[in-house]
N, C-alpha and C positions, 0 to 999 in steps of 0.2 A: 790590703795594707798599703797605705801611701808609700811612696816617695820623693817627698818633699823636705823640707826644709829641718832638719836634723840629718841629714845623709853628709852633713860633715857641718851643723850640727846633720842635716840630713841632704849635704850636697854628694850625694851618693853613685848619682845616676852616672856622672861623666868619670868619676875617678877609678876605674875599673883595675887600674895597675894593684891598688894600695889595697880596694878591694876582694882581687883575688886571690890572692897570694896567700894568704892564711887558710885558704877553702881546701887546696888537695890533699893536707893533714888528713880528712876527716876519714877519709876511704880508709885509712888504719885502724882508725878507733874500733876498741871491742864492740863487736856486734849485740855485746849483752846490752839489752836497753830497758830499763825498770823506770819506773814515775818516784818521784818524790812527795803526791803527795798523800794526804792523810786518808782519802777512799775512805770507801762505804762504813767503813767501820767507825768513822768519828762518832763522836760523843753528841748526845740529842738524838742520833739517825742523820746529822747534815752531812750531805755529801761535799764535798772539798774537791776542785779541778785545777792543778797547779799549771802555772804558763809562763811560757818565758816570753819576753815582749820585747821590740827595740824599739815602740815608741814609750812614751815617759809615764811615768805616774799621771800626769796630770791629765794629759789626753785621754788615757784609759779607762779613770777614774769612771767617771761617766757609765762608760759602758759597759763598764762589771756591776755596779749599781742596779743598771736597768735590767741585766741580765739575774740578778737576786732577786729584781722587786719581783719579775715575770717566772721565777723559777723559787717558788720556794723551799727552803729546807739547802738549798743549793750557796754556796760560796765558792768562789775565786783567789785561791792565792798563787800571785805574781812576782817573778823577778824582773829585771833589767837590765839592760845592755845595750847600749849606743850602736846605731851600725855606723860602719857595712861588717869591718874587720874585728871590732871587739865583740857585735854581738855573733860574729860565727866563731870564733877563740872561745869565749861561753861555752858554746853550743857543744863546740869540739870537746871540750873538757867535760861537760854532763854526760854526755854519749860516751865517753870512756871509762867515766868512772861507773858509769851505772847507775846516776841522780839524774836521769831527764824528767823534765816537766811531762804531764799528761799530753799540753799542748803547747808547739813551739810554733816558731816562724819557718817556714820553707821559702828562701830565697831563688833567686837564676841564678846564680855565683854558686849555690851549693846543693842545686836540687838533683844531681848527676849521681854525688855521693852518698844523700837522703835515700830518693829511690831505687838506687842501685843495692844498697845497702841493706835493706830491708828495716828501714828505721822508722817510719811511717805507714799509717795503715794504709789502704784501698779505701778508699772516698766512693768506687764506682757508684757501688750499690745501695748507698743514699738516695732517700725519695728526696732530698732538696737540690741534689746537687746540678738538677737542670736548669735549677737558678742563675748559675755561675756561668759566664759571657762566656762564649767558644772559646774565644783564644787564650782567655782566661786558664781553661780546663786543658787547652794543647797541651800551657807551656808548663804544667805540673805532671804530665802526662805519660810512662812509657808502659810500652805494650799493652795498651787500651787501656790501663788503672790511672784511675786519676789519683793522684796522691797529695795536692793542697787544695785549698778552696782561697782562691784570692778575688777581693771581693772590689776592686779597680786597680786601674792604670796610668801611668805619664807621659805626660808628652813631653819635648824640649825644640823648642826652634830660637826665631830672634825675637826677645824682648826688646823693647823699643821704648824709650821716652820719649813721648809724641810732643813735647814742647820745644825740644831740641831740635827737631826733624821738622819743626813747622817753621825754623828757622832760616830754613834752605827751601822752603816751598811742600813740602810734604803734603802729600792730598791721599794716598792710598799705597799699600802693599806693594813692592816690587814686584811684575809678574814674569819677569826673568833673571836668571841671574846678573847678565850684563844689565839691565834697571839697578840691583842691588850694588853694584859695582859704583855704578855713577852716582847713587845716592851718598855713598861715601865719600865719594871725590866730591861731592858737593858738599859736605858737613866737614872735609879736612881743609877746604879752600875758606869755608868759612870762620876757621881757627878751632872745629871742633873734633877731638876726636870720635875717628866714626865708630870702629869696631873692636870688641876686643872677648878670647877664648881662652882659657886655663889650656896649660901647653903640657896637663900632667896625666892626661888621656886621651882617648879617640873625641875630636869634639862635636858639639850639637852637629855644628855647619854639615861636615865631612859626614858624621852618621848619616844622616838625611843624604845628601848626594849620593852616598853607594843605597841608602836604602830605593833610591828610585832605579836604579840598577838591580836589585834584587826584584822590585814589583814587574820589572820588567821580562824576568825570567820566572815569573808564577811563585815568588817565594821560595823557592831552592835553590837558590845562587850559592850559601854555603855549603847543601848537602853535594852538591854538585863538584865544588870545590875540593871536597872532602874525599869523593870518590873517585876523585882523578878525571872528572868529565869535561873541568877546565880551573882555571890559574884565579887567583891573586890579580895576575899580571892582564890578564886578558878582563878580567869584571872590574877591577879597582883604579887601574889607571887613569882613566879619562873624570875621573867622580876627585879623584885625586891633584889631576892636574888644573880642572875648574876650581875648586875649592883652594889651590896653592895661587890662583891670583889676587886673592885677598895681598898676598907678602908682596909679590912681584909688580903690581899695581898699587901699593901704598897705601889701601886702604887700610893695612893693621900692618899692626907694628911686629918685626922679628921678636921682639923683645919677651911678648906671650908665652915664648915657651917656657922661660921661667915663673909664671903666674898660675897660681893656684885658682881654685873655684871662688877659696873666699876671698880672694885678692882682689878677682874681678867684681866680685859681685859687691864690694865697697866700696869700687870706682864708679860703678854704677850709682849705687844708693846715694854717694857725693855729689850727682850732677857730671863730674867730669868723663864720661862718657856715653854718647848717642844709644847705640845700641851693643849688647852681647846675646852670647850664646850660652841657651839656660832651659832647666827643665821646668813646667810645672811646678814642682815640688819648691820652689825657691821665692816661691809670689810672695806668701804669706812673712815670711823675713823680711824681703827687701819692703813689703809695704807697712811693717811694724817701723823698719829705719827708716824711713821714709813715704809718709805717708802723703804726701803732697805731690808725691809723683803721678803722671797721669803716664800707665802702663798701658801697653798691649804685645800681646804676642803673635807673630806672624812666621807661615810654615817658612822651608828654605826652601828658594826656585831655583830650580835648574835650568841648565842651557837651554831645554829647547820650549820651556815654558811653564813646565809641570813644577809641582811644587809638590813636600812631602814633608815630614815631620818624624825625628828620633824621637824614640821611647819605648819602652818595655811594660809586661804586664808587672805589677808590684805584689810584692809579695803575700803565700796564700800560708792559711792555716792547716799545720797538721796535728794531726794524732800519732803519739805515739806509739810504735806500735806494740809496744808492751805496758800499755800504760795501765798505770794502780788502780784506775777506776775507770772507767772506758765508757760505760754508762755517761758519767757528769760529762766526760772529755766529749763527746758525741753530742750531746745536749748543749754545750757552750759551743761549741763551732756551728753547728746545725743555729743558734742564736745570734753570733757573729756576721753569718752570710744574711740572715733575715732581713726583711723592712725596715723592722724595727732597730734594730743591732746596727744595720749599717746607716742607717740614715743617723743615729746616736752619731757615731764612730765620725759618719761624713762632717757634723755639724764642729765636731771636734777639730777637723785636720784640713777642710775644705779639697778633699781630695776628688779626684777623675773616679767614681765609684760607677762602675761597670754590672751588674747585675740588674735581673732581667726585672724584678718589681720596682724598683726604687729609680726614680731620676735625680743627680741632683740638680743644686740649685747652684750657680757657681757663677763665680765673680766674673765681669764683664771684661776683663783682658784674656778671659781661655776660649770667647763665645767661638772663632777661627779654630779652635784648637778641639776642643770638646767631643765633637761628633764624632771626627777621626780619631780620636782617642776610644771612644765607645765601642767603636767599628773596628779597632784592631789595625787600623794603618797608621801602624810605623815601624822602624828600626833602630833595633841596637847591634851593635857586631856582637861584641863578646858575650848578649844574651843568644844569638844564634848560632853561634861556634857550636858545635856538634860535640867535639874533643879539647883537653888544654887550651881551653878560654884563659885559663890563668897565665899559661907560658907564652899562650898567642898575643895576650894584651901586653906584657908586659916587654915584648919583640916589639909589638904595635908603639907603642909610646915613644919606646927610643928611636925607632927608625923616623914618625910623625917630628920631634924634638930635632932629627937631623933634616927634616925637611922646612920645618920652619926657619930653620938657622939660612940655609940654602947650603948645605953643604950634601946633601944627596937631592937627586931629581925626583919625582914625582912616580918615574915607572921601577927605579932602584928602589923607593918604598914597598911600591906591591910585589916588586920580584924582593927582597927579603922578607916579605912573609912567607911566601912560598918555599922560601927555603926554609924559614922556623918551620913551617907546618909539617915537611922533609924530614926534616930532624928531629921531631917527635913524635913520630906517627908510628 
């Protein structure tokens, strides 16, 4: 399941605050979990698999289609719900009352409470599910059961409008930070604005900069954190204080922190801005508004050369685990991850789709982007929080909004997370 361009309609990725916040309801909700739909017993003998979905009708359409043409006797009925926040409210509300869908969506915002809960089945012991990319299968993953099948993932770095930037000389990707720094200075000297970040999450830039701090420590920079092996303050500072010369060097404006995703990505699609900070998920919008733009997306480089790219695995299918027909729900997910299923679904969403038979086919501004997405390198914070991702994003946003303004430093950011994470632990 993408995450693209509905996550607000599907700017989903960066807005983690607005995101989580409705998710730790769900660990209340009655454990009783029943399906809604009509199972084995409908009328003819067809079997009926009900699902709840946050992409739209119209994306979907398609691939319940194909999943009838190939399964006869078999039908799909669907609901809907927008994510990130209305379709886990949904979600929360099905699982209490006891109307869950056969098969729903299992998000990273809510897979803690899913799994924990016993609200989904075990995927283990699926013959397909060696299909599904590794990382794919971690991050749905505890105590060896896998519990979604998500069948891709997203990237987010800098989007660029390469007309604007050939205005200043532009010939290829910054391969340092300090290259990215001066590429700004040269597109604000030329009256153009260079950069600009929605100031109402953790953003692309910063993900990427502490994620090459996490790659640095083998991928356990949060579990580490978490255990008391080391700080906030000691892994996030220096990711922190590179990424704050954006303000202090004038290449972006203080003013971001009041700009939302869809803010920026308007000023974008206008022309009046060089480049921002954007996931994947957002190509397909900006290039409906604006089709005459010549895109690409380029990882973020760090100090000392490296370069890396935020993002997360996108969301997998589960079963419920009390669901009214188990059989059909089995059959349509088992159809979902397929060739067929997902190459439907891909042609639909043009999404980063991650599973082992199918490659896609994808637009020539992700060609930088694609492989490492396939490959499982990147970062999101509040998808690797271990614990109160919700309480830690939403500490994260306000102390990041006091950093943008310049009214705390760089290492008072990472040392008050340290202290949220103190205080809810």
């Amino acid at each position: 399941m993408s995450l693209h361009s509905s996550s607000s309609p599907r700017r989903r990725g960066m807005n983690m605050k607005r995101t989580l916040i409705a998710v730790s309801a769900i660990a209340a909700a009655a454990l009783a979990l029943t399906g809604c739909s009509a199972g084995s017993g409908a009328s003819g003998g067809s079997k009926t698999v009900t699902f709840l979905s946050w992409d739209t009708e119209q994306t979907m359409k398609p691939v319940f289609t194909e999943f009838e043409k190939e399964n006869p006797g078999y039908t799909v009925k669907a609901s809907y719900a927008p994510p990130v926040p209305q379709y886990i409210q949904k979600l929360q509300t099905l699982l209490g009352s006891g109307t869950a869908p056969d098969v729903f969506i299992i998000t990273a915002e809510n897979k803690a409470q899913i799994m924990s809960g016993g609200f989904a089945k075990d995927l283990s012991s699926e013959s397909w599910i060696s299909n599904i990319s590794p990382t794919a299968k971690a991050t749905y993953t505890q105590n060896g059961k896998v519990y979604g099948a998500a069948t891709a993932s997203w990237g987010g770095g800098i989007l660029i409008n390469k007309d604007l930037l050939a205005k200043v000389g532009y010939t290829g990707a910054p391969k340092t930070w300090q290259d990215f720094l001066d590429l700004g200075k040269k597109l604000k000297a030329a009256g153009i604005t260079p950069f600009y970040e929605a100031g109402d999450g953790i953003p692309v830039s910063l993900a990427a900069l502490v994620g090459l701090e996490n790659q640095s420590l083998g991928g356990t920079m949060d579990q580490q954190i978490w255990a008391g092996k080391t700080t906030f303050q000691k892994t996030w500072t220096d990711a922190i204080s590179t990424w704050n010369q954006l303000f202090t060097q004038g290449v972006e404006p203080r003013t971001v922190a009041g700009l939302t995703g869809d803010q920026v990505t308007q000023q974008f699609e206008q022309g009046k801005v060089a480049m921002i900070g954007t996931g994947s998920w957002a190509l397909g919008s900006i290039q409906q508004a604006a089709p005459s733009l010549k895109l690409q997306y380029l990882a973020v480089p760090g100090a000392d050369g490296q370069a890396y790219w935020c993002g997360a695995v996108s969301p997998g299918y589960a079963i419920n685990a009390k669901a009214k027909d188990p059989e059909a729900a089995e059959k349509f997910v088992q159809f979902l991850q397929s060739k067929q299923g997902v190459e439907v679904y891909q042609k639909q969403t043009q999404s980063i789709t991650t599973t082992k038979d199918f490659t896609p086919t994808l637009d020539p501004s992700l060609s930088d982007m694609s492989d490492a997405v396939r490959a499982g390198k990147f970062y999101l914070p509040a998808v690797n929080w271990p614990t109160h991702s919700d309480q830690m994003s939403t500490e994260a946003t306000a102390l990041l909004q006091q950093t943008i303004s310049g009214s705390i430093t760089p290492e008072q950011f990472a040392k008050g997370l340290d202290a949220k994470l103190d205080s809810v632990k």
